[in-house]
ZAMARGU-4260 file (C-alpha; in steps of 0.2 Angstrom, whole numbers, plus 5000, padded with zeros to 4 digits):
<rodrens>
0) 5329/5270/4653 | 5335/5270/4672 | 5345/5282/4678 | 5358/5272/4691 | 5368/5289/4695
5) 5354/5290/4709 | 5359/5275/4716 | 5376/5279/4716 | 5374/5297/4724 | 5366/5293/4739
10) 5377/5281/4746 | 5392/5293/4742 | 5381/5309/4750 | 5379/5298/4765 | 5397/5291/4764
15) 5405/5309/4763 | 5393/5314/4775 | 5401/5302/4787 | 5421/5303/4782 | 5418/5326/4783
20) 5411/5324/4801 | 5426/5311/4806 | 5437/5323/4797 | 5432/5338/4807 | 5431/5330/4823
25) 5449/5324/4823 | 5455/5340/4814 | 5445/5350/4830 | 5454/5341/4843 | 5471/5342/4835
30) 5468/5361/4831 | 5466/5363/4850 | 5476/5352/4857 | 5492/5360/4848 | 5484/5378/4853
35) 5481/5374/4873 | 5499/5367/4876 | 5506/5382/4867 | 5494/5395/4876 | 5501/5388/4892
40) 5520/5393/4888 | 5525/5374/4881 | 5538/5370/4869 | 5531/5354/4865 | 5515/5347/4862
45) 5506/5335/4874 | 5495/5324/4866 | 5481/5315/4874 | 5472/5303/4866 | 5453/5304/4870
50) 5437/5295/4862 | 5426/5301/4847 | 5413/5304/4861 | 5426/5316/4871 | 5427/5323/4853
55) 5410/5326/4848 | 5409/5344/4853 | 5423/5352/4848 | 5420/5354/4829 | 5403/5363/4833
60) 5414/5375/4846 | 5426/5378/4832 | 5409/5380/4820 | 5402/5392/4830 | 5417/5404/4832
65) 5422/5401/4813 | 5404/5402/4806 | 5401/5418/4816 | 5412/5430/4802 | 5412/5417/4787
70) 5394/5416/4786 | 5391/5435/4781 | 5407/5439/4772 | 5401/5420/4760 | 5387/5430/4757
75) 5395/5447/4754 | 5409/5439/4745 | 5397/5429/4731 | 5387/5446/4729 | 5405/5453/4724
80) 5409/5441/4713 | 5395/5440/4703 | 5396/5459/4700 | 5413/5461/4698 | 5413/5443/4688
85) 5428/5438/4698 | 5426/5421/4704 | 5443/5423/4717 | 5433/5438/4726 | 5420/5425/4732
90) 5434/5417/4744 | 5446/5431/4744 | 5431/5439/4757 | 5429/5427/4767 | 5446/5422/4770
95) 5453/5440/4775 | 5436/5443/4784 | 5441/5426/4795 | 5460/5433/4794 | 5455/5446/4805
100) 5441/5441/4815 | 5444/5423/4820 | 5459/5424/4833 | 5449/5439/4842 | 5434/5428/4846
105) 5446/5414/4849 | 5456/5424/4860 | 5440/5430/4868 | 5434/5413/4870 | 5450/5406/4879
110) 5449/5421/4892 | 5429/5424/4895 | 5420/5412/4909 | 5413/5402/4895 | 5420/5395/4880
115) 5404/5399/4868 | 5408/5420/4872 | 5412/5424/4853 | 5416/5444/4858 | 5427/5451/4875
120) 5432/5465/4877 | 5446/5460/4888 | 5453/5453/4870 | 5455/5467/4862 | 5461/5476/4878
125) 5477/5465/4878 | 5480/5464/4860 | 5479/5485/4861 | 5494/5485/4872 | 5504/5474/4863
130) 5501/5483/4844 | 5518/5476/4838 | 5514/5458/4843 | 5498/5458/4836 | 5502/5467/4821
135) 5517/5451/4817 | 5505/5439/4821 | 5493/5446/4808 | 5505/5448/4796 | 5512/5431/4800
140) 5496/5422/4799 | 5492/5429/4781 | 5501/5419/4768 | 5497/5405/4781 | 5477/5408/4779
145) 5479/5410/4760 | 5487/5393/4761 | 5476/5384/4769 | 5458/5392/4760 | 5467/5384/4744
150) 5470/5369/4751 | 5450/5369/4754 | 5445/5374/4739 | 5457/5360/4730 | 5452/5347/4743
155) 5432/5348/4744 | 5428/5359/4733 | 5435/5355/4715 | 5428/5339/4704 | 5440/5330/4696
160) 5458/5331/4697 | 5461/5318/4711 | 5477/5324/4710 | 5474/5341/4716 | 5465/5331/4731
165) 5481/5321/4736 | 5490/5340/4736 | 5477/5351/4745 | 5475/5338/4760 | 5491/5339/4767
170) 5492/5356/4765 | 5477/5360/4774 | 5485/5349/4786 | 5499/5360/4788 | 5491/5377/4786
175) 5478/5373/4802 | 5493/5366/4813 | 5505/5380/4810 | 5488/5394/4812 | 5485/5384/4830
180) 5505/5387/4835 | 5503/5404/4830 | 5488/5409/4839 | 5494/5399/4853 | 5510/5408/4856
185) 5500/5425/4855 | 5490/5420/4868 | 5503/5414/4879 | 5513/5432/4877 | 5497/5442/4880
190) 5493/5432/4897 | 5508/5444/4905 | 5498/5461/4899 | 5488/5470/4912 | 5469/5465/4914
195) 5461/5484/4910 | 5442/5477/4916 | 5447/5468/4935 | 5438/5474/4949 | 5446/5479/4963
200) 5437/5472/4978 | 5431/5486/4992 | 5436/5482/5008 | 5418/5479/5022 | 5417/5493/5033
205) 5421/5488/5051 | 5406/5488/5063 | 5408/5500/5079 | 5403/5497/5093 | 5387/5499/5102
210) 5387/5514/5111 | 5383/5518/5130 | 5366/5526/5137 | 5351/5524/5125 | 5358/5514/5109
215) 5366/5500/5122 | 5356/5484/5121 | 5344/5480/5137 | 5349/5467/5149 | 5343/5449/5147
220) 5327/5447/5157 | 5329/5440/5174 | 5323/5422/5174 | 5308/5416/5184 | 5307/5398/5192
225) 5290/5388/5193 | 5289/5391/5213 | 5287/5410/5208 | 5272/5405/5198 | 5255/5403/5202
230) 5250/5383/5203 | 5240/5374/5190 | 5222/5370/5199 | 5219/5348/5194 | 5207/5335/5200
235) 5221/5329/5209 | 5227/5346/5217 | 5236/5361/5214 | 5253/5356/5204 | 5268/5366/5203
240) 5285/5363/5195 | 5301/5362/5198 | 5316/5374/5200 | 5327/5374/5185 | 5344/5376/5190
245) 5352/5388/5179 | 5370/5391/5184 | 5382/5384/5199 | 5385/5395/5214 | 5398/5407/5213
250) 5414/5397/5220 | 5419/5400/5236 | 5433/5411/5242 | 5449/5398/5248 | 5461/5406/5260
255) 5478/5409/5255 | 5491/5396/5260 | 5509/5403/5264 | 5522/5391/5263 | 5533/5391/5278
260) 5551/5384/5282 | 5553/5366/5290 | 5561/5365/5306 | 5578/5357/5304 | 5576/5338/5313
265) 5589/5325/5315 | 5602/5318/5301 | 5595/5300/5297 | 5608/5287/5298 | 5618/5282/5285
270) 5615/5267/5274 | 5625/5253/5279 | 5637/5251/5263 | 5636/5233/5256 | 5651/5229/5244
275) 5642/5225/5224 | 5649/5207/5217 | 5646/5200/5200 | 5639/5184/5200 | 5652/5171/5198
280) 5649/5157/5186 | 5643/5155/5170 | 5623/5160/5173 | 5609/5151/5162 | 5604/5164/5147
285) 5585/5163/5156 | 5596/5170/5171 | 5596/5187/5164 | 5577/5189/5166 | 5581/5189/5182
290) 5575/5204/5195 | 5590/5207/5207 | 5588/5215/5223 | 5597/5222/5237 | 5594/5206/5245
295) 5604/5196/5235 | 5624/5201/5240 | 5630/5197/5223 | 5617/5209/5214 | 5624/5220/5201
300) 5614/5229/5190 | 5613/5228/5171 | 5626/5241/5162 | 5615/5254/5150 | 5622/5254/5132
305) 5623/5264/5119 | 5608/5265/5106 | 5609/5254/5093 | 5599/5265/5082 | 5607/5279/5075
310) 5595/5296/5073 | 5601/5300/5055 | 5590/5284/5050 | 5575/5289/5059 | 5570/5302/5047
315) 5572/5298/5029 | 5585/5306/5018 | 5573/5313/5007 | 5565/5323/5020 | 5581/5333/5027
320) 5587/5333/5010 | 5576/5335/4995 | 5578/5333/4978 | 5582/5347/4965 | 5565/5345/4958
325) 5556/5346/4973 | 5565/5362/4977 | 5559/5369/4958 | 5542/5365/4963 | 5544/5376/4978
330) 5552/5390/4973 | 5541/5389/4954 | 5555/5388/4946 | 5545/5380/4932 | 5532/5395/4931
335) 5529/5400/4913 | 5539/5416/4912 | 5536/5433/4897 | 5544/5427/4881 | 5558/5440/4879
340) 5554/5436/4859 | 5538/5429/4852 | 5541/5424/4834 | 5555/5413/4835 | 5561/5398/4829
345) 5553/5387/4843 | 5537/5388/4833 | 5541/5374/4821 | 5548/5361/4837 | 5534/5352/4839
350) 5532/5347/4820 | 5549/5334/4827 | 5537/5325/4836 | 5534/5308/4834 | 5516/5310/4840
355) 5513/5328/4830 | 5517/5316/4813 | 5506/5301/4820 | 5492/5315/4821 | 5496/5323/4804
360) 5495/5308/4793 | 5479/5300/4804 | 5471/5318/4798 | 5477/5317/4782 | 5472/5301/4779
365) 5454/5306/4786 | 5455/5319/4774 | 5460/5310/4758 | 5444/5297/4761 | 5430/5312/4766
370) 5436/5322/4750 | 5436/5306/4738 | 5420/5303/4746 | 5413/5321/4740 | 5422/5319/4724
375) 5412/5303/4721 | 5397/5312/4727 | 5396/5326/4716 | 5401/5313/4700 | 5385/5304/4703
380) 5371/5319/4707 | 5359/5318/4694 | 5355/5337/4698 | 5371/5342/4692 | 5370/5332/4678
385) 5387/5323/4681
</rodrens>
């Protein structure tokens, strides 16, 4: 008899396969997208919406700082349980181990000069001077880790009970954007802490200058023309070049003038005085065109008014008076200030999103599918004898 439960499996491994990548790459980039804009001091969360190709690397980022501690303390953890025949002990390890270890090589990562640093020491130098803050984020981040490694465990790795699935989805959900919001917020309060491993840079020494005698520099050698030179013997005859003119003659001295005063001469004679008529008569509009001189006896000149143009329109309003926002920009008023208290509750403003809900039901939709996926998977393996 055939055995059609290998024709069913491997469509579901490759299916689940599929649905758990999608999954992880949306739940990467919504994990840091919420824990960027609140590192930088925002309230609210902006979302931007990028392609699966923008996307690609951020789950194998997050793999690499999560894998680093989970990896050994999987390993220690399953040895405890099979000796102590406790099957919680096999994810109680791993998830205290993560507990404590994660947000230092995330923290480590956001402020190294690479993102793939998994250990700074500037990290824990910032979280030692702030030993309450980190100490409530620790203690705050606890039930919130719990949460979300048994909303794991009840979404990919229980068979059966679909309707543990359905529950453990949304959860997960919640625990990872709540963990982001927390670690965000402890980064932004530890940017204001001093930086313990900056250089100071060391100022050049200046250069003195050359001393007089034997350490001065030699003159420039004097410069010797072609006539000064020895011809250059041809079949045509002795050739020699020319003079290469290498700077102008020194100017000549100019004698100094002295200003002296005129002798007084006689008065010119007055100009007769010619009486100034308007043209009488309605002129011709081209007539205004018209030069006048002193020629003509009814020449009057054209009266000057005033400026049609007034100088506050000249320059634009905006320039002499700016706007209030303008004026925030230049004083930074809108700089990201020290939180005067960290855990507060701002934390939970950006679940009032309409674009944090949007995100949270496209993930747990994601979710649902890739954990139905391995449900069916591990139904159908004919290893496991399902």
């Amino acid at each position: 008899m055939i055995d059609l439960r290998a024709l069913l499996f491997v469509p579901a491994l490759v299916g689940s396969a599929i649905c758990a990548f999608v999954f992880l790459t949306f739940a990467a980039h919504y994990y840091l997208t919420v824990l960027e804009s609140t590192a930088a001091g925002a309230k609210e969360v902006t979302w931007l919406g990028e392609g699966l190709t923008d996307m690609f690397g951020k789950p194998f980022y997050l793999a690499w700082l999560l894998c680093l501690w989970l990896g050994p303390a999987h390993i220690i953890g399953r040895s405890l349980a099979s000796s102590t025949q406790l099957a919680w002990v096999g994810l109680a390890v791993p998830v205290l181990v993560a507990w404590l270890l994660y947000p230092v090589s995330q923290l480590s990562s956001l402020g190294a000069s690479s993102l793939w640093v998994p250990l700074h020491p500037q990290a824990v130098a910032r979280l030692v001077q702030k030993p309450a803050m980190a100490l409530g984020f620790f203690v705050l981040t606890l039930p919130v880790f719990a949460l979300g490694g048994i909303a794991f465990k009840w979404a990919f790795l229980t068979s059966g009970e679909w309707s543990l699935l359905f529950a453990g989805v949304p959860l997960l959900v919640l625990a990872m954007f709540l963990y982001a919001r927390l670690l965000g917020r402890l980064a932004f309060a530890l940017m204001f802490t001093r930086d313990l491993f900056k250089r100071k840079k060391k100022k050049k020494p200046k250069k003195e200058a050359p001393a007089a005698g034997a350490d001065a520099e030699p003159a420039a050698p004097a410069v010797v023309q072609p006539d000064e030179l020895p011809p250059i013997t041809t079949p045509d005859g002795e050739l020699a070049g020319y003079n290469v003119l290498i700077a102008d003659d020194p100017p000549r001295p100019r004698k100094r003038v002295r200003a002296e005063m005129a002798e007084e001469g006689p008065e010119p004679p007055p100009a007769p005085n010619r009486t100034q008529r308007k043209p009488t008569g309605s002129a011709h509009p081209l007539d205004r065109a018209r030069t006048w001189t002193d020629e003509d006896e009814d020449a009057t000149p054209y009266g000057v008014n005033a400026s049609e143009v007034r100088a506050e329109e000249r320059v634009p309003e905006a320039v002499l008076k700016p706007t209030a926002e303008a004026m925030a920009l230049l004083d930074r008023r809108d700089a990201p200030k020290p939180p005067k208290r960290v855990w507060t509750a701002e934390l939970f403003v950006f679940f009032g999103q309409p674009a944090t809900i949007s995100a949270m039901m496209i993930l747990c939709g994601a979710g649902v599918l890739a954990g139905a996926m391995v449900r069916v998977a591990r139904q159908f393996n004919p290893v496991a004898g399902g």
